[in-house]
C-alpha positions in Angstrom: -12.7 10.7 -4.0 -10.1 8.9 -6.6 -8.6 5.7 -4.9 -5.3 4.1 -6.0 -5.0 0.1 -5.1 -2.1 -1.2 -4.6 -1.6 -5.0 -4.3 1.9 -6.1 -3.3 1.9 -10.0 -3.6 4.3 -12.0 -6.1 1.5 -14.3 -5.9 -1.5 -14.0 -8.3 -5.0 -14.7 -7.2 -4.2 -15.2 -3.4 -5.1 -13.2 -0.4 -3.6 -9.4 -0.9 -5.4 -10.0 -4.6 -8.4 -10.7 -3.0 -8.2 -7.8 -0.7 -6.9 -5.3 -3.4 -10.4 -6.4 -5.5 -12.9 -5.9 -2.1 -11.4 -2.5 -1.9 -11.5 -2.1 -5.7 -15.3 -3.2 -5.9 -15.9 -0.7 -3.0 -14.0 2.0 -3.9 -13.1 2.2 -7.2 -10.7 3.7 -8.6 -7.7 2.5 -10.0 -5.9 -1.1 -9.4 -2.3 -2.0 -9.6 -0.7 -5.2 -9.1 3.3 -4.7 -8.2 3.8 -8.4 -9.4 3.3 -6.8 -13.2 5.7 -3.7 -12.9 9.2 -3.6 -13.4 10.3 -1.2 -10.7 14.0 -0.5 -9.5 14.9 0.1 -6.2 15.8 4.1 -5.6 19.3 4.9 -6.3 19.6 7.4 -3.8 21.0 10.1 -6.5 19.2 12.8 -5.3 18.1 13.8 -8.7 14.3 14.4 -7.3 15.2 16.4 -4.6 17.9 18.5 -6.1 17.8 18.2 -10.4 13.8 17.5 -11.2 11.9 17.9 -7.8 9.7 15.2 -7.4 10.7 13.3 -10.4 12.8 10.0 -10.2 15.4 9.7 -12.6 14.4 6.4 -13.4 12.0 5.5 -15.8 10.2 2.6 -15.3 6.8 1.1 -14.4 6.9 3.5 -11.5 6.4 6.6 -13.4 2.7 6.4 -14.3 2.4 5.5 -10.6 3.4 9.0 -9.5 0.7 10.3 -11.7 -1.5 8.2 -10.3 -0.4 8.7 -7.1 -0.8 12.7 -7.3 -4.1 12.3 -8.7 -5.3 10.3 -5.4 -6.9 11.6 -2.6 -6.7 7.9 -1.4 -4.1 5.0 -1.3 -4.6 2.0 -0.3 -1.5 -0.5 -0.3 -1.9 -4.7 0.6 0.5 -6.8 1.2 1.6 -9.9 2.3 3.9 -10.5 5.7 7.3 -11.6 4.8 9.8 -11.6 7.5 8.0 -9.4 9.7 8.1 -6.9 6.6 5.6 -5.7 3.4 6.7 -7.8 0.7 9.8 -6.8 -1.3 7.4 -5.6 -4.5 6.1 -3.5 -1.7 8.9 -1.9 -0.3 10.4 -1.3 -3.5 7.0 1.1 -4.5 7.2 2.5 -0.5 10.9 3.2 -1.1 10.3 5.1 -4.5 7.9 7.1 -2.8 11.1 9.1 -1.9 10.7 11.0 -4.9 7.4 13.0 -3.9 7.9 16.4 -1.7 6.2 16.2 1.6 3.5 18.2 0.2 2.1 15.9 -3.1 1.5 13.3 0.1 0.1 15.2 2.6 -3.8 15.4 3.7 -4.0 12.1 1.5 -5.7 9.3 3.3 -3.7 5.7 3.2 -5.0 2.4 3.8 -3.0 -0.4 4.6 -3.8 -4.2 4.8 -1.3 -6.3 6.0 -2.1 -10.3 5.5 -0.1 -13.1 6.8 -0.6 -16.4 8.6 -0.5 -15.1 12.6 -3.6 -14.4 14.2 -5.1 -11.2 13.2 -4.2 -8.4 16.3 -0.1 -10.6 15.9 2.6 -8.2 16.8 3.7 -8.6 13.3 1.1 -6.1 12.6 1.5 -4.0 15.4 5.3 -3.7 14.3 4.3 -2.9 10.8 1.1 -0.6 12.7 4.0 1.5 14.0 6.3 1.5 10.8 3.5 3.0 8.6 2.3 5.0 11.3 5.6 6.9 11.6 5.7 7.2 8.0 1.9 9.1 7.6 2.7 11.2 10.9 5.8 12.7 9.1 4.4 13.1 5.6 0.9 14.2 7.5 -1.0 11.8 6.1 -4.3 9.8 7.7 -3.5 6.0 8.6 -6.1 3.3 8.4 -4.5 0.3 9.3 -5.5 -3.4 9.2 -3.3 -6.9 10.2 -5.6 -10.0 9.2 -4.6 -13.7 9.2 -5.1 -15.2 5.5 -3.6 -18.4 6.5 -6.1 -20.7 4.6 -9.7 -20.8 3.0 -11.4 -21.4 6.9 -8.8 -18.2 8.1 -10.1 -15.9 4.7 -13.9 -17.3 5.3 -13.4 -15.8 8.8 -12.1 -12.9 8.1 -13.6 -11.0 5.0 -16.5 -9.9 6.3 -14.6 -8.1 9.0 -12.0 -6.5 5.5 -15.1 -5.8 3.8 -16.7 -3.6 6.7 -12.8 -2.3 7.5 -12.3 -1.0 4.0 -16.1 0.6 3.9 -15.3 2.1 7.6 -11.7 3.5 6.0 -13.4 4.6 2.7 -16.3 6.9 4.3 -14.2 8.8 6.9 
């Protein structure tokens, strides 16, 4: 299995970076911090879907992604909560997924870990639960989902047992 980690956080060393390196150090694979990439959001030209299928015409720090991406039987993706949303390094890589056809996605496993300062089982999770879940269903992808409070130290001491046993759980099926 080839894993692709992807951290979302503006914020170096915190909690998504924490969680990106558990699953790195279980998994392996390849890690990528969004906070160090210049992406643009997608222009909406159509240009992968009608001119170069599956190629964005921009060319950024989001190109080598795809490859990676392609290569992956495996993504996992981490963010932080902002506004009831992944963080905007986040959505920018979700929304530039636009370029793939259904097809270089599906049968791919994604995890997702969702941090954030409300109690882990929030319905801030549960909302973003449903968001990514609607997105694997349609692309026919397998969802492993976690929301987990990261408020402070005493939250993260609490909780990274239950991440690490999460992301070995999500790994192995």
């Amino acid at each position: 299995m080839s894993l692709l980690v992807v951290t979302g956080s503006p914020r170096e060393g915190f909690y998504s970076d924490r969680i990106g390196d558990i699953i790195h150090s279980i998994g392996g694979g390849k890690l990528v911090h969004l906070r160090e990439k210049k992406i643009g959001p997608c222009h909406a030209c159509e240009y992968c879907k009608e001119i170069n299928i599956g190629e964005c015409i921009q060319r950024d720090d989001m190109t080598p992604i795809y490859k990676d991406i392609r290569e992956s039987d495996t993504i996992a993706i981490v963010s932080p909560v902002y506004w009831w949303q992944v963080s905007a390094q986040t959505k920018l890589f979700i929304d530039r997924l636009y370029a793939f056809e259904k097809s270089d996605l599906q049968g791919k496993k994604l995890i997702v870990i969702i941090n954030g300062e409300e109690k882990t089982g929030d319905k801030e999770y549960s909302t973003l639960n449903d968001a990514f879940k609607m997105m694997t269903d349609y692309l026919d992808m397998k969802l492993e989902f976690l929301g987990v409070c990261t408020e402070d130290e005493e939250h993260w001491n609490e909780e990274k047992d239950g991440i690490t046993d999460f992301v070995r759980n999500a790994l192995a099926d």
